[in-house]
N, C-alpha and C positions, 0 to 999 in steps of 0.2 A: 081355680087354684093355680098362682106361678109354678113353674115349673123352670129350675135356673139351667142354663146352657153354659156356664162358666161359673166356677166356684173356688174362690181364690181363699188362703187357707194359711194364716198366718206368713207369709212370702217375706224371707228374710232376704237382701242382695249386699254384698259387700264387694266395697272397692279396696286391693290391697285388705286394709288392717282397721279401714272405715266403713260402717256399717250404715249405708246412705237411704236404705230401705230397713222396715224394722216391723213384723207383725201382721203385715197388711194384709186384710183378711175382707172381703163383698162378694155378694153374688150378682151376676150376670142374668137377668130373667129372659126371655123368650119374648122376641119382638120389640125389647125394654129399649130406650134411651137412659145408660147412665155416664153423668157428666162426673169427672174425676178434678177438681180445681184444687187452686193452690198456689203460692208464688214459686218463682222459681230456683231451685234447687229444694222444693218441695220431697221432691222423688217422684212424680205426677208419670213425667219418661223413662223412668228407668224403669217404675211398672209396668209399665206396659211393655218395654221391650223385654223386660222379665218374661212374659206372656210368653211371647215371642222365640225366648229365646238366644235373643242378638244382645243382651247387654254388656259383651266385652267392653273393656278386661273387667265388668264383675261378674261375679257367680252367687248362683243361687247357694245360701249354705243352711237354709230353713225354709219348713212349710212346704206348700202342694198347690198344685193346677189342676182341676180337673174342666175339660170338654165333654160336655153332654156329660156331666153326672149320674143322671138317670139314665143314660143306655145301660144294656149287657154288658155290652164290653166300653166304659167311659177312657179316655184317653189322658192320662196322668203326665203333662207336660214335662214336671219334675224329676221322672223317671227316665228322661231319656237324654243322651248327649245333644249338646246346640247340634253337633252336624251329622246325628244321624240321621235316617231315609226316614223313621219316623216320622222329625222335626220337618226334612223339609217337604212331607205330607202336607203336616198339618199348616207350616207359612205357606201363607196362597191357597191353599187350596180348602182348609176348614176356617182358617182364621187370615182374614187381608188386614194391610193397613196402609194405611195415607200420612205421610209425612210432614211437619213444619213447611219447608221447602223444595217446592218438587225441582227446582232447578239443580239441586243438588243429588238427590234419589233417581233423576232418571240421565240415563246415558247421554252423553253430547254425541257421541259417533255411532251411535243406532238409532233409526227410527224409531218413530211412538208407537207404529206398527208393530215392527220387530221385538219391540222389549214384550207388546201383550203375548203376541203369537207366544213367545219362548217360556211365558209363562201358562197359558194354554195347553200347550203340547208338553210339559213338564208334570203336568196335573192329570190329563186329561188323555182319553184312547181315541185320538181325532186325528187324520189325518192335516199335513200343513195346507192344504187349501181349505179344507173345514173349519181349521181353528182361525184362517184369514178372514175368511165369511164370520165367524163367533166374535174378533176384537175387531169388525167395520160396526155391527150391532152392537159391541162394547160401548163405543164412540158414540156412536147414536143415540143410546139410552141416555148416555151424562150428556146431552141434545151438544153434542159440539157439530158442528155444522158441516155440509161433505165431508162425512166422514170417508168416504172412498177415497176421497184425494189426501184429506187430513192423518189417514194411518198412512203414509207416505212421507210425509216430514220429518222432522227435526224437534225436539224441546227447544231451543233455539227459535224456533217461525213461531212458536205460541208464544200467548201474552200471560202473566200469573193467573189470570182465571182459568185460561187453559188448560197450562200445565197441571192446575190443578182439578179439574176435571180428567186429563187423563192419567193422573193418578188414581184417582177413583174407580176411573174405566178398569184399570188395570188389577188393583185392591179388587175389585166385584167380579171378575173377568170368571173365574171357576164358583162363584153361587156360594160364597161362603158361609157358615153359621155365625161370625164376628165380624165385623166391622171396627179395625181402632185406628180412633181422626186422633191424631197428637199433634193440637194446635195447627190446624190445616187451613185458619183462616186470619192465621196472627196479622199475617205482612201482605190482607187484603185490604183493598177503600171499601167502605162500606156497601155499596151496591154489589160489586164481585162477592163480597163476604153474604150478603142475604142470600145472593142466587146458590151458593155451595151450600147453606145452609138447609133452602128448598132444595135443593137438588137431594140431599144426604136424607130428607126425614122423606123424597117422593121415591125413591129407591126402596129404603125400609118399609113403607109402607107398602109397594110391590113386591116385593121379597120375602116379606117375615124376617129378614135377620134381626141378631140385635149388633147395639152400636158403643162401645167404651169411647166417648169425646172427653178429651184431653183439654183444658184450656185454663184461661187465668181471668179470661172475660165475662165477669159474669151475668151482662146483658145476653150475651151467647147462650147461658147456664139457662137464664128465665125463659129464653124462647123454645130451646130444643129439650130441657132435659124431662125424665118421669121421676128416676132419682138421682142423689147428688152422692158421693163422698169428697169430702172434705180433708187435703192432706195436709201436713205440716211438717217440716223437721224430718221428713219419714216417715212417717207414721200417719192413718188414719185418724182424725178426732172427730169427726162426726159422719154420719150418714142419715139420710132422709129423703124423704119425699122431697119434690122440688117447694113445693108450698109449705111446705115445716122448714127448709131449712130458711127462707127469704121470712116468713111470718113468724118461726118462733125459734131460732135459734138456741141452741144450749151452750156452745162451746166460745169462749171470749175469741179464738181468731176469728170462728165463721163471722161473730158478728162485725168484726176488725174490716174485715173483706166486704160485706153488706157497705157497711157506711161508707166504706173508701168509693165506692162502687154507686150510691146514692149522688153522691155530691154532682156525679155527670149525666144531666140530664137537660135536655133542651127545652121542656118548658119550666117558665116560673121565673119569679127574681132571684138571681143569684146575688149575691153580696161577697163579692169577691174585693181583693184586697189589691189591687191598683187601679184603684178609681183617679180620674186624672186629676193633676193639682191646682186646674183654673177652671173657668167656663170658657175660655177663648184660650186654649194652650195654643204654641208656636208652632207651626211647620219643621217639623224634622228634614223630610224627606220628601218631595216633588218627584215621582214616577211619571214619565209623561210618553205614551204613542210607543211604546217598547216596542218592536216588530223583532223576529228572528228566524230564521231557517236555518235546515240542518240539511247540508248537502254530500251525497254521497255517490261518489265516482264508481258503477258498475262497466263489466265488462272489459273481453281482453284486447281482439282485434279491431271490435265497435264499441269506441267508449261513450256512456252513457250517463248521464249526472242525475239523478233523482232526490228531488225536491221534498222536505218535511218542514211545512210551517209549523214551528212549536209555538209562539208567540206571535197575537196579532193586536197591534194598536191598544196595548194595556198600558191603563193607566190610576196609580194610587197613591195617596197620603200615607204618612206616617206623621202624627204628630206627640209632641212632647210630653214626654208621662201615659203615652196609649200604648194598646196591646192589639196589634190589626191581625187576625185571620186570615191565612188561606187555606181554604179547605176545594177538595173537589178530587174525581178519580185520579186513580193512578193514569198517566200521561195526558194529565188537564193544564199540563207548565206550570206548576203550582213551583216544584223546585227550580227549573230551568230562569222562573223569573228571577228567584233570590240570588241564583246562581252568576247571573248578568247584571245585576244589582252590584255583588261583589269583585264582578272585574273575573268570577271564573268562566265563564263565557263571554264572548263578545258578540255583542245584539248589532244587528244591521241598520236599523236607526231607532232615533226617539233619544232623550233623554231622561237622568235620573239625577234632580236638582238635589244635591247635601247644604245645607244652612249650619255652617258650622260655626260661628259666631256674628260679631256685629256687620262682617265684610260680608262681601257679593257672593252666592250658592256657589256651588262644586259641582260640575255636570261627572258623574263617576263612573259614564259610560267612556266619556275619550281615556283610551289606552294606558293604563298603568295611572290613574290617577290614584288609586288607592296606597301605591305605594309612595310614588311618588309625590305626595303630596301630604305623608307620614298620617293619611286618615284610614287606615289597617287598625289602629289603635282605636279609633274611635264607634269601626263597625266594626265588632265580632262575630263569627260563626259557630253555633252547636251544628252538629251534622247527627242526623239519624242512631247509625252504628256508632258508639263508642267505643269497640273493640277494633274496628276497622280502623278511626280515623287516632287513635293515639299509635304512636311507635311502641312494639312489643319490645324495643331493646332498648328500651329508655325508660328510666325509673320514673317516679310521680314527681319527684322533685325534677327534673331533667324535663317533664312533658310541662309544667307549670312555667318553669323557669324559662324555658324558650324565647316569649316572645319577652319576657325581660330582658335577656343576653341581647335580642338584636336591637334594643334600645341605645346599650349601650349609658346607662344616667347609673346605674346600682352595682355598688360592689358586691361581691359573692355571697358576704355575711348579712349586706342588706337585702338580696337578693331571695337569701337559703331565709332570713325573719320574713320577708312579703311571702314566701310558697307558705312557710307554715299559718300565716294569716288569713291566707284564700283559702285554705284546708278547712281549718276552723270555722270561716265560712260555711260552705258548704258541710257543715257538720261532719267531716272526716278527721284525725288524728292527727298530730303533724307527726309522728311517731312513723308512720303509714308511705313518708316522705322516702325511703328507699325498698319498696315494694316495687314490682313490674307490672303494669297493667291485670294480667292471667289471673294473679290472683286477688282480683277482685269481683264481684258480683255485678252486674248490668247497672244497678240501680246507683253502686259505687262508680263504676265507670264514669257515667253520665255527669254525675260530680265531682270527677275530675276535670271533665270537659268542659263546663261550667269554670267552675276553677279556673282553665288555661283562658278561658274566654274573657274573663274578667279580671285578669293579670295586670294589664295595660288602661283601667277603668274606662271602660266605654262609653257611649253613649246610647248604644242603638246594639242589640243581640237580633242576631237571626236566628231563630231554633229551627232547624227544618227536621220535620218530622221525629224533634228530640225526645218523642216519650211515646212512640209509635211500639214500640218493643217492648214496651216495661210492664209488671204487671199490675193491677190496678191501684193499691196501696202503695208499691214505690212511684205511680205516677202522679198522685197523689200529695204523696211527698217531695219530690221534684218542682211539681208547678206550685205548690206552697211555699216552698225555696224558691223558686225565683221570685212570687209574690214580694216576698223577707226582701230578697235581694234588690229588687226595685223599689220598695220603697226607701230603703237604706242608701243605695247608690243613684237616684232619678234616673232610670233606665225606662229606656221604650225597648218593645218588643216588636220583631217580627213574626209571627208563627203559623207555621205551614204544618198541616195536619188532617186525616181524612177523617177522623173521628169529630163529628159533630159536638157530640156532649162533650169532648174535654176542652174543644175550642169555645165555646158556648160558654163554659166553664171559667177561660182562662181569658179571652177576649174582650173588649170594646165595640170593637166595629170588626164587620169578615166579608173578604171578598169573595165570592163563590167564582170558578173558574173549569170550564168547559172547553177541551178543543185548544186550547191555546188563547181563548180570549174570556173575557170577565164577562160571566151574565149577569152581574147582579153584585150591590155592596151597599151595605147598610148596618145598623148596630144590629150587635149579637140580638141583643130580642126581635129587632123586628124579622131578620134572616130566618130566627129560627121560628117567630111565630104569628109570623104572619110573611109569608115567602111569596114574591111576586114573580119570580121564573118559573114555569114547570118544573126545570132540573135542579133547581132549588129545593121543589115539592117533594121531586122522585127523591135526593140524597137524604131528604129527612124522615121519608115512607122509608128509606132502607135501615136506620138506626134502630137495633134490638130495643126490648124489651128493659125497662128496669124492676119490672115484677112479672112473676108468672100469670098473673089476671091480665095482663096489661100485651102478652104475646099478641104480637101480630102480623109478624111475617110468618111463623108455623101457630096455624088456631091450635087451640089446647087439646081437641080431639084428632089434631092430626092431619094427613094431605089425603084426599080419599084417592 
């Protein structure tokens, strides 16, 4: 018989006058994996910081928490102030959690040491060299490597797997009875994402705790969960076992989410919608011997220059009407190429041939050639963040109209009719044309960015890492847009991306890239299904699950 450790109980949360959370009612079982999905602005985080506690400025204004139910005395989360001694009992010390992004949750001016210890000795009747001794074994269990020296640095000297491992160190550090991951493997490359993965079910499975994973991925869902809820809008609309909810869905979004979620998967024929428009399309783009390093001046009275080959001797096509891949870990130069490609770095040699009509190529490596040579216009940029890379004090008309203004060929009225035509485009409002960034969703973002990029009709997009963040349905709907959009405008694509299946997905031909140089390039099927590099092998052994039968980075029974 389960026996539940967390029992959540209608949990109303409101922001202001907005009711963002509504009813949310699951149980928690004992040793259980339950995956909480859903896109974003679901309510998926604010549940869980509900849990918690931390979800200012909203407040609980319905329903109940209970810890250990079945104790004598169970602990009624909702009974108690966020900053009573209670509350900060029970954060860290009966219930941990791991965060989206650990480079933001953990200190830049404290050690990784120092943050466990403080939470250690906060929880715990241990003296400070005791609790030093407890978070060097912290470190060691999530296997991060000299740990002796390692609880001595910086968030800063780790890499994201790191960080996110001693997150987890930290989260585990007092032996909790919860566990809650809220999307802790969003803005990993796939191989870092499996090992957290193993890492988080070989812990539970040492422990007995149970685990609330928070996510939008639902290759994640198939490999780690036992049960699933399902949110929407705020509200819960389904729950299940993980095999009821992929094999027999009841509720029209779960199944919304399934298919969106279906369509990325590395083997099989895809029929995807930019197939190129000849048998012998033109050369776009001639990449030729790129080389780069990144040099950084240490030291004060002995100066010291330290050497990072990011690029070595790569070299790639782009041709007319195709959609080339780059896929490979985080600091495999995957972005670093595109980036030197566009003239925002400067490569130390090689050349990157542009064919831009019947006259002689464009090498777009010598210095300002992209401006000077008015071909900004003809290669655009998506960048990852969309939040990041539009101006927060510049309206959508204002972020669009941009590289119109420095054209300089369209008056303001033709100008202000082209924003609202690229809106439309991209399926947004022209209505929408004096809104500010903030208030739009990720998925809108993105299509603004889009938008801005195809302002100036290009020939050639870069997407780097453009649907890395999004949740599987608006990503989905994104690379189906741009599908629409290249076929309507003869665009090629560049796309730089660690998720296998969407590049798989969305590509032609992919260049797999390791270290700074290219192991390997061939069309999306033979890459992904028939892989002649090892590390080729290893990046597609790390790609989850599309079915629960089908797990095989965590077997179905677990990590013994």
């Amino acid at each position: 018989m389960t026996r539940p450790v967390l029992q959540v109980r209608g949990l109303t949360v409101r922001f202001d006058k907005n009711e963002v959370v509504r009813g949310v009612s699951f149980d928690l079982n004992r040793g259980e994996t339950l995956c909480i999905v859903g896109e974003s602005g679901s309510g998926k985080s604010v549940t869980s910081k509900a849990i918690m506690r931390i979800a200012k400025p909203g407040r609980i204004v319905a329903g109940s928490v209970l810890l250990r139910p079945d104790d004598i005395e169970p602990v009624d989360i909702t009974a108690h102030d966020d900053d009573s001694a209670a509350m900060r009992e029970v954060r860290g010390g009966r219930i941990g959690m791991v965060f989206q992004e650990p480079m933001s949750s953990l200190s830049p001016v404290h050690t990784i040491g120092q943050q466990i210890i403080e939470t250690i000795l906060l929880h715990r009747d241990v003296t400070p060299a005791d609790a030093r001794a407890e978070a060097i074994e912290s470190l060691r269990r999530v296997q991060i490597p000299n740990p002796e020296r390692a609880i001595d640095q910086y968030a800063f000297e780790f890499s994201g797997g790191m960080r996110q491992r001693a997150m987890i160190a930290m989260a585990l550090s007092c032996s909790p009875d919860v566990l809650i991951a809220d999307e802790p493997t969003t803005a990993l490359d796939v191989t870092t994402q499996a090992e957290i993965l193993r890492l988080i079910k070989r812990l539970q499975a040492e422990s007995g705790m149970s685990v609330i994973f928070i996510t939008h991925d639902m290759g994640v869902v198939a490999e780690i969960a036992d049960r699933v809820a399902v949110m929407y809008q705020g509200e819960v609309v389904e729950t299940g076992s993980v095999d009821d909810i992929f094999h027999n869905p009841q509720d029209a979004y779960t199944r919304k989410l399934i298919e969106a979620s279906s369509k990325f998967t590395i083997i099989g024929d895809h029929d995807r919608g930019g197939a190129l428009p000849s048998a012998n399309p033109r050369t776009l783009l001639d990449v030729r011997d790129i080389d780069l390093t990144f040099r950084k001046t240490e030291g004060f009275l002995i100066r010291k220059v330290r050497e990072n080959r990011a690029l070595s001797k790569v070299s790639i096509t782009l041709r007319e009407g195709e959609n080339l891949g780059i896929v490979g870990e985080s600091g495999s130069g995957k972005t670093t190429l595109v980036r030197a490609i566009v003239g925002l770095l400067q490569a130390d040699s090689g050349a990157a041939f542009y064919h831009r009509g019947a006259g002689e190529p464009v090498d777009l490596l010598k210095r300002g050639a992209l401006r000077s040579l008015g071909l900004n216009r003809e290669i655009r940029m998506i960048f990852q963040d969309p939040f990041s890379s539009l101006n927060p004090r510049m309206t959508v008309e204002q972020v669009i109209a941009e590289p119109l203004l420095m054209e300089k060929k369209l008056s303001k009225p033709q100008i202000r009719e082209r924003v609202a035509e690229l809106l439309d485009k991209v399926g947004l409002s022209a209505e929408m044309m004096s809104r500010y960034p903030h208030a739009f969703s990720g998925g809108q973002r993105q299509r603004i960015s889009i938008a801005r990029a195809l302002a100036v009709n290009p020939r050639i997009v870069i997407a780097d890492e453009a649907t890395s963040a999004l949740d599987g349905s608006i990503r989905s709907q994104i690379l189906d847009l741009m599908f629409d959009l290249q076929a309507e405008l003869g665009l090629s694509y560049i796309f730089v991306g660690h998720d296998l299946g969407v590049v798989r997905y969305f590509c032609d031909r992919i260049a797999v890239m390791r270290q700074g140089e290219l192991v390997e390039l061939g069309t999306a099927a033979d890459i992904c299904q028939r892989p002649q590099a090892d590390y080729t092998r290893a990046l597609i052994a790390a790609v989850p699950a599309t079915r629960p039968a089908d797990r095989h980075l965590i077997p179905k029974e677990g990590l013994a």
